[in-house]
Chimera marker file (.cmm) of the C-alpha trace (Angstrom):
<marker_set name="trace">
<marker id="1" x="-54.418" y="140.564" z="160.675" r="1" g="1" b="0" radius="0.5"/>
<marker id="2" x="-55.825" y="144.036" z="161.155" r="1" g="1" b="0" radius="0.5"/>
<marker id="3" x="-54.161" y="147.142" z="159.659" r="1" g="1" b="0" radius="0.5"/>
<marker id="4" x="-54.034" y="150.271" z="161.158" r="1" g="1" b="0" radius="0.5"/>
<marker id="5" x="-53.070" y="153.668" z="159.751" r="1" g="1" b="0" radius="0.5"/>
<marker id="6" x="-51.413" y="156.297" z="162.068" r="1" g="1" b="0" radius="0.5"/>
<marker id="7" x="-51.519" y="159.957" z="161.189" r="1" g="1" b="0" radius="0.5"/>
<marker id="8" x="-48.746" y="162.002" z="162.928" r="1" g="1" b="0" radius="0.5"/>
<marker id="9" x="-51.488" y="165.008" z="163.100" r="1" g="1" b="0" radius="0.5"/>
<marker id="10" x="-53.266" y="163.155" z="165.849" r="1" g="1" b="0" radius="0.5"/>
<marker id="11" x="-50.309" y="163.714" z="168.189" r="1" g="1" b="0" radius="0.5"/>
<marker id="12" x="-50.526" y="167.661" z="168.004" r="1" g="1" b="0" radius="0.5"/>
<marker id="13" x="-50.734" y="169.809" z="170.665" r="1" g="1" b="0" radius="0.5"/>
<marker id="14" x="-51.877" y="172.577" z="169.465" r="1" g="1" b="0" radius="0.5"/>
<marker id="15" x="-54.559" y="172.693" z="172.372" r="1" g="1" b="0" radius="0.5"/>
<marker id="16" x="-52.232" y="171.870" z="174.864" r="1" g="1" b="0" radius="0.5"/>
<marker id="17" x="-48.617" y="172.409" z="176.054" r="1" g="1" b="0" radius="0.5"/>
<marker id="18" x="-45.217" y="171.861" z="175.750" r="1" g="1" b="0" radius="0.5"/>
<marker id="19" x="-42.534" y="171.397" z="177.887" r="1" g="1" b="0" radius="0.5"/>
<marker id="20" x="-38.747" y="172.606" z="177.137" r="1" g="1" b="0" radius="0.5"/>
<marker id="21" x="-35.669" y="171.337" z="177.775" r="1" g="1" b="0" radius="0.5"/>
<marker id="22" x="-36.920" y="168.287" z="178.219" r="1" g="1" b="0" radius="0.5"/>
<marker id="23" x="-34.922" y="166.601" z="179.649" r="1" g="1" b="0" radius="0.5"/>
<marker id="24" x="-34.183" y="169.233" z="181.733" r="1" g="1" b="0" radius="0.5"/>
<marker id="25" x="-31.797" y="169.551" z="185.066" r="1" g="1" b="0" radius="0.5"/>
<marker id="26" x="-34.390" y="171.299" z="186.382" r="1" g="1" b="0" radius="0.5"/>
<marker id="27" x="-35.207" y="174.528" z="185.323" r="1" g="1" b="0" radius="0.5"/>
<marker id="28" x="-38.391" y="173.713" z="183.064" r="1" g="1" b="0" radius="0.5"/>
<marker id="29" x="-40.301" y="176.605" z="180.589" r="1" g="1" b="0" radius="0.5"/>
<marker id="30" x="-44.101" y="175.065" z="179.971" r="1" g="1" b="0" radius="0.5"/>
<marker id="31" x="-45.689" y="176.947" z="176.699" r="1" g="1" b="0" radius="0.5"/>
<marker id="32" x="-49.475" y="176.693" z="177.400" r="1" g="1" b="0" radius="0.5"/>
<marker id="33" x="-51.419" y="176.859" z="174.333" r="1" g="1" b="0" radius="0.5"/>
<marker id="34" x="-54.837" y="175.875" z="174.908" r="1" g="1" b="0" radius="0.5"/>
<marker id="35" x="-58.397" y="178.097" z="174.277" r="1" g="1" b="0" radius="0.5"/>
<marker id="36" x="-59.904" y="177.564" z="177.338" r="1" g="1" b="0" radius="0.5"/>
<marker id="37" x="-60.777" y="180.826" z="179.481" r="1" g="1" b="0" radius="0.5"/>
<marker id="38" x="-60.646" y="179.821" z="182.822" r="1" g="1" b="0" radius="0.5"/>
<marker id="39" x="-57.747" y="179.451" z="185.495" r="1" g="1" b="0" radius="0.5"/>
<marker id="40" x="-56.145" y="175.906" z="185.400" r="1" g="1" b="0" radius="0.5"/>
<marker id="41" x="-53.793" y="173.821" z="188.310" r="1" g="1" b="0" radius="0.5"/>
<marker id="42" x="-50.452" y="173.127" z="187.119" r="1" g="1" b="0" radius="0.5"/>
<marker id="43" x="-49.204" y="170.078" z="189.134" r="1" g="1" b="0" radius="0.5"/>
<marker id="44" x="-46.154" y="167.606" z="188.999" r="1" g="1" b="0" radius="0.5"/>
<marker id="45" x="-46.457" y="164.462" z="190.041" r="1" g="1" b="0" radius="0.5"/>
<marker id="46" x="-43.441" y="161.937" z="190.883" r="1" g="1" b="0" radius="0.5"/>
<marker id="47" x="-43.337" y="158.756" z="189.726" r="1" g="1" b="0" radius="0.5"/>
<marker id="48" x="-45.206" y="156.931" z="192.760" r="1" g="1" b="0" radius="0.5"/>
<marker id="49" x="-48.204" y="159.897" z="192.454" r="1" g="1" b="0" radius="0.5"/>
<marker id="50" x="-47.065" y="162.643" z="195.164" r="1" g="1" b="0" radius="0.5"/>
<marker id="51" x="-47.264" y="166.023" z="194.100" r="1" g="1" b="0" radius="0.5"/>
<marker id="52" x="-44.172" y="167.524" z="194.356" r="1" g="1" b="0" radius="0.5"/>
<marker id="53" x="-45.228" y="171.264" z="192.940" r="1" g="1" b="0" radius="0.5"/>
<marker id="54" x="-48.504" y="172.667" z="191.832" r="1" g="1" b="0" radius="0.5"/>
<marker id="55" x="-49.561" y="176.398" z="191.273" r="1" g="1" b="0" radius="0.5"/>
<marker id="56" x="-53.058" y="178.066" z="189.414" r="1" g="1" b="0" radius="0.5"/>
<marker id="57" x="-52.561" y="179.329" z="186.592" r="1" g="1" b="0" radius="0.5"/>
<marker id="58" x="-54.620" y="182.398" z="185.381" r="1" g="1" b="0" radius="0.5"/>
<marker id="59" x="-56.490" y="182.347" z="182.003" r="1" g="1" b="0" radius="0.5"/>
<marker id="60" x="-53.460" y="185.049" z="180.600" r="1" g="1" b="0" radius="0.5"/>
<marker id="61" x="-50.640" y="182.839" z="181.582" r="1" g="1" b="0" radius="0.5"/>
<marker id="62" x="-49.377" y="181.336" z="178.078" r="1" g="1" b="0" radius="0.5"/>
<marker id="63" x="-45.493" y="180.697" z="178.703" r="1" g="1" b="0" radius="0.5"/>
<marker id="64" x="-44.211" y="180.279" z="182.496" r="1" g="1" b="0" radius="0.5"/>
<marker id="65" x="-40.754" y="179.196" z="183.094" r="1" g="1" b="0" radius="0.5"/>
<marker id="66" x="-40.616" y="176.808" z="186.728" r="1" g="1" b="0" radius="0.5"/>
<marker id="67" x="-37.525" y="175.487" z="189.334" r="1" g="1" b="0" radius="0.5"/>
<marker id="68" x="-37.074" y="171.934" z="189.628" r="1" g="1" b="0" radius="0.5"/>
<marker id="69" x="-34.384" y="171.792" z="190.544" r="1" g="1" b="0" radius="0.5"/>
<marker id="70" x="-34.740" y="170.383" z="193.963" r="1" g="1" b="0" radius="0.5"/>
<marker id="71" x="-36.082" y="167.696" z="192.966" r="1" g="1" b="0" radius="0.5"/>
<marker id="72" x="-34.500" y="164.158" z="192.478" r="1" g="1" b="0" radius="0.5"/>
<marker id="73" x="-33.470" y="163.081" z="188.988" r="1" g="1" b="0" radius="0.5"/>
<marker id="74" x="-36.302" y="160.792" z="186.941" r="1" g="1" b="0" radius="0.5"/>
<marker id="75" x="-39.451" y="160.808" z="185.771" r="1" g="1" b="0" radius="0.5"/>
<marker id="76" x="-41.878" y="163.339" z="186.403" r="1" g="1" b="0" radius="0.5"/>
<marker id="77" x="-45.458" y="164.068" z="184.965" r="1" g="1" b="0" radius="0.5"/>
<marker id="78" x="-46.545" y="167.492" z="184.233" r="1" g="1" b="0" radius="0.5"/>
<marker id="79" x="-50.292" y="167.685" z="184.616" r="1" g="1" b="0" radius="0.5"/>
<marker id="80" x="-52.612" y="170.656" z="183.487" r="1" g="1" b="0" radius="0.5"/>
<marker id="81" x="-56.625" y="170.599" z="183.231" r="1" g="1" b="0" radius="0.5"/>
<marker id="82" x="-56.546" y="166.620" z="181.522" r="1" g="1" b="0" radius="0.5"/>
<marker id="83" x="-53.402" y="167.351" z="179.496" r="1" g="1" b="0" radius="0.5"/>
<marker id="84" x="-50.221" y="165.390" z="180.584" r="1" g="1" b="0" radius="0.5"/>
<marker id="85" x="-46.674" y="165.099" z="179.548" r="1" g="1" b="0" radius="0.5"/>
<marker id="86" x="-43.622" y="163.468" z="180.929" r="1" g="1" b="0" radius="0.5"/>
<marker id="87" x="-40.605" y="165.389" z="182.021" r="1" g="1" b="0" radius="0.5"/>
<marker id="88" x="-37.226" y="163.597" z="182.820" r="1" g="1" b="0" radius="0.5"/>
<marker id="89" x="-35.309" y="165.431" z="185.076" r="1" g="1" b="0" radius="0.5"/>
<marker id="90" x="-31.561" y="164.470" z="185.017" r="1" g="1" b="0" radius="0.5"/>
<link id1="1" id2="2" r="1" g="1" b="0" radius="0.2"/>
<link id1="2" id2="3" r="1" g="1" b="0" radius="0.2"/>
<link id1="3" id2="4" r="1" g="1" b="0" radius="0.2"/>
<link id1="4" id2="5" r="1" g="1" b="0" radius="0.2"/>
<link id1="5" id2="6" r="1" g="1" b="0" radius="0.2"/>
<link id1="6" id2="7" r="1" g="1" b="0" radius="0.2"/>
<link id1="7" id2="8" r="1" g="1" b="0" radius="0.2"/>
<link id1="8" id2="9" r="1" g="1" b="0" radius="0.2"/>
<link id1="9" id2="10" r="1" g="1" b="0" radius="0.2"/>
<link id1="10" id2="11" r="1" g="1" b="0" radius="0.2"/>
<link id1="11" id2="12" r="1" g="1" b="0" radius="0.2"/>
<link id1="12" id2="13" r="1" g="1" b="0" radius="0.2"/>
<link id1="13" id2="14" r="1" g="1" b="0" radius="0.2"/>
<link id1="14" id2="15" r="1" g="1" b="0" radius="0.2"/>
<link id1="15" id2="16" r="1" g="1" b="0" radius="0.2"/>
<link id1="16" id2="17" r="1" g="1" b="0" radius="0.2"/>
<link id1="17" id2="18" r="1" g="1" b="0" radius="0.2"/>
<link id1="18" id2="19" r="1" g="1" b="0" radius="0.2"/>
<link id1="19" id2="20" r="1" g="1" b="0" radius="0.2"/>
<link id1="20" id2="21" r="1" g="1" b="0" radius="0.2"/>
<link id1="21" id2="22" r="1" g="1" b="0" radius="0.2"/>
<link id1="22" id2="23" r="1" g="1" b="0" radius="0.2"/>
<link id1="23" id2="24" r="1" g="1" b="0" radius="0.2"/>
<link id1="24" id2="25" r="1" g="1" b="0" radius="0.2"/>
<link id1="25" id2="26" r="1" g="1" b="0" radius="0.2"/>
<link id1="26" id2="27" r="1" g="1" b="0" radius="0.2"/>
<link id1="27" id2="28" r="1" g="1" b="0" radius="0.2"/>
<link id1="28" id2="29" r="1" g="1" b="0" radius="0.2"/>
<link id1="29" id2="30" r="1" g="1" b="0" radius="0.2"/>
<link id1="30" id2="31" r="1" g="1" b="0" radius="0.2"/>
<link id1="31" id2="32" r="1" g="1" b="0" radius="0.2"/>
<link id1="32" id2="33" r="1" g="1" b="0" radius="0.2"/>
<link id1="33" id2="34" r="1" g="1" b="0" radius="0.2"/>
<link id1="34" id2="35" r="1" g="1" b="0" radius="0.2"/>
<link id1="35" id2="36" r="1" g="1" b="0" radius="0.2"/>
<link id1="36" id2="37" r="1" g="1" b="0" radius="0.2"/>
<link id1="37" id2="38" r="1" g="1" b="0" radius="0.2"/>
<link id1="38" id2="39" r="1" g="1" b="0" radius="0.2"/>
<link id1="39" id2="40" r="1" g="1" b="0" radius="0.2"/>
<link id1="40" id2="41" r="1" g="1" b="0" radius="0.2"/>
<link id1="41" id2="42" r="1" g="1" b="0" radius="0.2"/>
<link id1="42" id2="43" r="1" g="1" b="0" radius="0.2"/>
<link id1="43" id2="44" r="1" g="1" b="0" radius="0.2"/>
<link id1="44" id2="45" r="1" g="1" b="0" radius="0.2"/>
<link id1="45" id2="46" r="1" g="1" b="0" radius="0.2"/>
<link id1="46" id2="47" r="1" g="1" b="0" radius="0.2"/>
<link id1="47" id2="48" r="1" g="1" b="0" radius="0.2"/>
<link id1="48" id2="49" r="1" g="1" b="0" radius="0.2"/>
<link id1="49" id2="50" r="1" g="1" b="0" radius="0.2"/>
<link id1="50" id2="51" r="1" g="1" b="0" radius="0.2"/>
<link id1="51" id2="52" r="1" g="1" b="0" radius="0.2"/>
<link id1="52" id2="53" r="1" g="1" b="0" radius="0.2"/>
<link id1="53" id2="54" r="1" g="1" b="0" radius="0.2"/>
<link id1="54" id2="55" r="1" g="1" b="0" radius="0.2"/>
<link id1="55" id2="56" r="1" g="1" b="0" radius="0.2"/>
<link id1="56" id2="57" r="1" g="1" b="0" radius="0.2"/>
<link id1="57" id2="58" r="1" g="1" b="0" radius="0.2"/>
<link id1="58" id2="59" r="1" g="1" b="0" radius="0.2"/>
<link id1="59" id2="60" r="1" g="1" b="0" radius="0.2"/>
<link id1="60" id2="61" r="1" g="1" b="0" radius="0.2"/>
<link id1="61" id2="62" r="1" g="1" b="0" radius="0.2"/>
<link id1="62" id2="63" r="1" g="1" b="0" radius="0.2"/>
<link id1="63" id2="64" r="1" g="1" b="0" radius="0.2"/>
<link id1="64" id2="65" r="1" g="1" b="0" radius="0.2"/>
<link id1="65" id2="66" r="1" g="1" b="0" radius="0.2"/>
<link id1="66" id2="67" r="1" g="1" b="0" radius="0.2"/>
<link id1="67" id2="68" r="1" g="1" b="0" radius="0.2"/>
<link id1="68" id2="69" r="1" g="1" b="0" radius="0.2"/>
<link id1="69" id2="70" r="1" g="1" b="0" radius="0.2"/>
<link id1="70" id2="71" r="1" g="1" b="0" radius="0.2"/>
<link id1="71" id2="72" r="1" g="1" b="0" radius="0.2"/>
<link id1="72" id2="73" r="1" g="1" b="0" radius="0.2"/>
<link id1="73" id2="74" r="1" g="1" b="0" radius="0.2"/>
<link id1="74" id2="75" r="1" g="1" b="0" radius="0.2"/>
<link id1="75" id2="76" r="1" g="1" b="0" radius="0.2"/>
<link id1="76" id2="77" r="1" g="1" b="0" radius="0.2"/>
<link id1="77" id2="78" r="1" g="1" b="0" radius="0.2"/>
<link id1="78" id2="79" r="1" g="1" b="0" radius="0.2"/>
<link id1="79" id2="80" r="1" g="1" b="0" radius="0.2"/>
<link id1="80" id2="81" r="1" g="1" b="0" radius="0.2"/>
<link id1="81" id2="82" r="1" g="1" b="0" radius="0.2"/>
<link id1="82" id2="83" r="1" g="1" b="0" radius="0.2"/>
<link id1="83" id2="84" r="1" g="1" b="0" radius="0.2"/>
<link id1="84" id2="85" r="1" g="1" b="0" radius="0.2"/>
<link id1="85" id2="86" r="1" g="1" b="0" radius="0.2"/>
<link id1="86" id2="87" r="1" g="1" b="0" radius="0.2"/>
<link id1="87" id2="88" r="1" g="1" b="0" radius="0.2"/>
<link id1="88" id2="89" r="1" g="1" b="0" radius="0.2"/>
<link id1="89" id2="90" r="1" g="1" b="0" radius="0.2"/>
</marker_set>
């Protein structure tokens, strides 16, 4: 048998973003945190792939607060540059 250790530090994301309240009932804030200087595309994908809402996002946006509310409840993925996250809308 093969052991494994697990640090909780390699699940930071200090380089990428959060999502709050999550779940939500859809009225989402996304706290982007990452270094990179260049515009990025915010998109949320349903569960069978379709984009449902995307937007650029300038270099200076850090904190942006969306409306998903329109959307059916479950699971969502938040997508921006090659960071994901779920969201569970309820």
């Amino acid at each position: 048998m093969s052991q494994y250790s697990v640090n909780i530090n390699n699940f930071s994301n200090q380089n990428g973003f959060h999502i709050y309240p999550n779940p939500s009932s859809g009225t989402v804030t996304i706290i982007y945190s990452s270094t990179v200087n260049k515009n990025q595309m915010v998109a949320v994908y349903n569960i069978l792939g379709e984009v449902v809402y995307s937007e650029i996002w300038n270099n200076s946006i850090r904190q942006k607060t969306i409306d998903l509310s329109h959307l059916r409840r479950g699971l969502y993925l938040i997508c921006i540059g090659d960071e994901t996250r779920k969201l569970i809308l309820g």
